[in-house]
N, C-alpha and C positions, 0 to 999 in steps of 0.2 A: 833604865834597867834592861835588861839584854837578857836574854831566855835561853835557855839548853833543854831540850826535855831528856826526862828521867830516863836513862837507857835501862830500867825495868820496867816501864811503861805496859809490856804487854803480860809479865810471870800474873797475872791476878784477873785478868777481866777475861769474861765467856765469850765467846765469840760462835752465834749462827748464822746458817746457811740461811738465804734471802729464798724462801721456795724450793723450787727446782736452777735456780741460780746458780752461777759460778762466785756468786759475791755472799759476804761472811758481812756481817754489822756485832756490834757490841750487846751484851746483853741487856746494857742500859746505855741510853745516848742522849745526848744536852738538847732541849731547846732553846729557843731564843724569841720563842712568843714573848718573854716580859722577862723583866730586867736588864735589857740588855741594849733600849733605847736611847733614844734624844733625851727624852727625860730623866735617867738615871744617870749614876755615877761611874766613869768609862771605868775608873784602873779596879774598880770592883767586877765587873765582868769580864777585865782582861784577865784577874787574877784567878778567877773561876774557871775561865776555859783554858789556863795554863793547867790548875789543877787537875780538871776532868782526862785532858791529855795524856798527862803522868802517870793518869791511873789507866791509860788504857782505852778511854771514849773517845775513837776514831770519827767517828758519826756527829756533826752538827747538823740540825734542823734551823730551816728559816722559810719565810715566805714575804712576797714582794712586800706586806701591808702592814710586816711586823714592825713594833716600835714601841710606843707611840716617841713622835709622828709617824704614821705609815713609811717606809726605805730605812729608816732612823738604824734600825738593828743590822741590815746588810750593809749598809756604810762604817758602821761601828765596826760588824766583823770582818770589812774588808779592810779597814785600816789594821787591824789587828792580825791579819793575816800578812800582808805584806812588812809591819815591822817584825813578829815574832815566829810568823809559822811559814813563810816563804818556800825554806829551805824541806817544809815536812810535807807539801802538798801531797805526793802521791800517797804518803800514810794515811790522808785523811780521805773521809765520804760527806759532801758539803751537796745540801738539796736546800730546791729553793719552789715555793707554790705561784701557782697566779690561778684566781676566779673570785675575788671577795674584791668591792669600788676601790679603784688604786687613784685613777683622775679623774676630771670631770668629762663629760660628754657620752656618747653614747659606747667611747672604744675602750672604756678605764673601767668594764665590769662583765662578768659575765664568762664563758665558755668558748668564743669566737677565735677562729686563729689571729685574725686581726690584732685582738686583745693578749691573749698567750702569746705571743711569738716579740712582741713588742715588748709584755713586761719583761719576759728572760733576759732582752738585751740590756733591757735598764736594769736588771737583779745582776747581771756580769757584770755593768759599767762600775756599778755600785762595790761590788764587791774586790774589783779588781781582776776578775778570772778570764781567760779565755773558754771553760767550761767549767757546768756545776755536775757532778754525779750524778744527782736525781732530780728530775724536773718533774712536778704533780699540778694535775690538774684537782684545784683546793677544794670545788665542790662541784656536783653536778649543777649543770643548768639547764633547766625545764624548756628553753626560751631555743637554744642552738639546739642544732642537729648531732648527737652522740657521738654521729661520723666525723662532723666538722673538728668536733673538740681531741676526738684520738687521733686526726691526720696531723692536728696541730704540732701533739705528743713526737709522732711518728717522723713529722719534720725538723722536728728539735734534735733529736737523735741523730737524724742523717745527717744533719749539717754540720753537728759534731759538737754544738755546744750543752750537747746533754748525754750522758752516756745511758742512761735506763729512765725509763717512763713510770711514771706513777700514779696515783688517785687516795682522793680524800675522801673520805664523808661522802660514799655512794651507797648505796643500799644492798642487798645482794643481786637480787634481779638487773640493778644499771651495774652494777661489777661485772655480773655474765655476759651484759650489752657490748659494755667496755671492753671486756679481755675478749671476747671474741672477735670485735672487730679489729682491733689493734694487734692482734693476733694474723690476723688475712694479711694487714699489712706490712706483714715482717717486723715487726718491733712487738717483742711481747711486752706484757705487763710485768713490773717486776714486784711491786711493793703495794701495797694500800693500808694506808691511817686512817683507824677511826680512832673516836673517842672510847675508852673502854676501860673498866676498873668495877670494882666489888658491887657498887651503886649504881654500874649506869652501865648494863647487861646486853644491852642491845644488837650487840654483833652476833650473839650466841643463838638467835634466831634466825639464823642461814646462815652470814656471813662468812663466819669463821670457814664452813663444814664448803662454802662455794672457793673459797682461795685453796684454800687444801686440793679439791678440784682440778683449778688450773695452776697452779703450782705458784702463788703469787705469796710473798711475804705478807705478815702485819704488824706495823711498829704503832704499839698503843699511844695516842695521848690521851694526857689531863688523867695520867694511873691513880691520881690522888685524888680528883673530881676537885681542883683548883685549891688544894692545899685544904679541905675537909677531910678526907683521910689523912690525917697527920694530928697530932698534938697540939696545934695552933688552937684549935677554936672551943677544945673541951673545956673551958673556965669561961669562954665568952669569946669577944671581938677584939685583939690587941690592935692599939693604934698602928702601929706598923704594917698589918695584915694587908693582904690583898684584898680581902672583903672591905678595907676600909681605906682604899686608893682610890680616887673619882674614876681614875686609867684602866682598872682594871675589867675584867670580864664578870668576875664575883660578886655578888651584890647580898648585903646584909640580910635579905627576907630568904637568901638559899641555908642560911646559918638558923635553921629552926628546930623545933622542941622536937618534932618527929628522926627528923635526919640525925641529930644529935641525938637521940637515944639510940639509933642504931649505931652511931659511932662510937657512942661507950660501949657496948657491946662487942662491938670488933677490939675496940684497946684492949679488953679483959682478955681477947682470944691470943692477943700480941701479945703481951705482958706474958701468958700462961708460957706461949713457944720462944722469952728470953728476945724478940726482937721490938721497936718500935710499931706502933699503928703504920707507918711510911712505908716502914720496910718490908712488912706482913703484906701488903695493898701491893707491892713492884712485885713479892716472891709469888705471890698470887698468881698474879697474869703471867711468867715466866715458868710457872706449872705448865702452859700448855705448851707442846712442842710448836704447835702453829702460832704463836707470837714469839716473832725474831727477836726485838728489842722493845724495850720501852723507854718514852718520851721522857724524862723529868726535866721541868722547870725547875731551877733554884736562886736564891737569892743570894746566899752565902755560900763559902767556902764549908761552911759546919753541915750545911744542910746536903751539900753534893757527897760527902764523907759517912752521912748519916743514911742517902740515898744507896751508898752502894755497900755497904754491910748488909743489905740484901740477898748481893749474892753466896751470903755463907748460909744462908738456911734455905733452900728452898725447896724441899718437902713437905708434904701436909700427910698428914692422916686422913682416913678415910670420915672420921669422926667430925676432925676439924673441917673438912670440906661440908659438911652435910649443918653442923652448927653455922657457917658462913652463910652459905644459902639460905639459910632461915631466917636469921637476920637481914641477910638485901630482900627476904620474900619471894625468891627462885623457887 
């Protein structure tokens, strides 16, 4: 089967500024933490990310340890890049992490250039590229020197196999750390992912208000806190679910009476504004001018479809903002 994409690919999706950036991301863009490994079924996620394309989502997310097996997902999406998207590479924005155990020993974890600079090459072999867009360092590590881990960044950049530097899962005080030293060193910061959604608030206590600062994007993951904000779990646990995959990150005791009452909650508020719970959670975080894009994971074609009818409502009232906060307890 042979691919063209849709030459209306761009009349429909939003497209912001990365910061103080020359670079533009989609207002929602795919990951490929899960489904899109060794263990799943390839032409199911080749036909997702034709999909996503079609519609405009420039932006793929991956990191060295995605899978399962860890590589599993950049091998997937390299071979899928060189049968079907070859010819689209400059349309696209393809970022790849390293700081979470890739191999064994002491150089397959952690923050070290040793370690960064090593996986990048094996996230390129893997993938087929001579560069990725965005390279992140996936989490702080307590252990390396802050300096060590942004020179890492900073060298990835200049050697050319990374055009923008990035970070995950830093807190704001190590984003300050981070953006200012990487900063001295001529490669700014450009992006930072955290985890963020209705439920899980945590950026709104610095973070946000420090990027804004140094002019650094933030593309949310897990907008749906692992598919709980969504419709899936309001009757229970469907076999199918991510809560009920040994693989997954989800685990059945996060699917409880507490959490679930707030999520009836928010469906009544979704339901009220004509959109799904999913969609209500993405329009949410794209309220704020300082989050560029948001992450979804999806399984299906139905659910990427369902994901981006999002972007036709994303307004709130001042009412409805003050009802949501009270149910996450802001």
């Amino acid at each position: 089967m042979s691919y063209t994409a849709d030459p209306q690919r761009y009349d429909s999706m939003k497209y912001n500024r990365v910061g103080r950036s020359g670079l533009l991301l989609p207002a929602i863009s795919l990951g490929l933490w899960h489904n899109f490994g060794g263990v799943d079924v390839f032409e199911n996620g080749r036909k997702i990310i034709h999909r996503a394309f079609d519609a405009g989502i420039t932006h793929f997310d991956l990191a060295n340890n995605y899978g399962p097996p860890p590589g599993s997902a950049e091998e997937n999406f390299g071979r899928l890049l060189a049968k079907d998207l070859k010819s689209y590479r400059d349309e696209l924005i393809i970022s790849t992490k390293a700081g979470y155990e890739m191999w064994p020993g002491p150089y397959g974890d952690g923050g070290s250039r040793k370690y960064l600079l090593a996986s990048l090459d094996n996230s390129l072999k893997r993938m087929g590229l001579d560069y990725v867009d965005i390279f992140y360092s996936h989490r702080p590590d307590p252990d390396t020197p802050m300096e060590e881990t942004m020179m890492a960044l900073d060298q990835a950049v200049r050697q050319g196999k990374a055009l923008y530097a990035g970070i995950s899962s830093y807190s704001a005080d190590q984003t300050r750390q981070a953006a200012e030293i990487i900063r001295h060193l001529g490669t700014p910061c450009l992006i930072h992912q955290p985890s963020y959604s209705i439920l899980d608030r945590w950026v709104e206590d610095g973070l946000l208000d420090t990027l804004e600062d140094f002019g650094i994007g933030c593309i949310a993951f897990s907008p749906l806190k692992q598919g709980i904000l969504s419709d899936k779990y309001l009757k229970g646990i469907p076999d199918d679910s991510r809560a009920a995959k040994p693989t997954g990150f989800l685990s059945k005791d996060q699917i409880n009476q507490e959490t679930m009452g707030k999520v009836k909650k928010l469906n009544e508020i979704a339901q009220q504004r004509g959109q799904s719970l999913a969609q209500m959670a993405i329009s949410w975080l794209l309220k704020d001018e300082r989050v560029t894009s948001v992450l979804v994971g999806v399984s299906s074609i139905n659910q990427l479809e369902n994901n981006l009818e999002a972007l036709n409502n994303l307004e709130f009232s001042r009412e409805e903002l003050q009802q949501i906060d009270d149910i996450a307890g802001r």
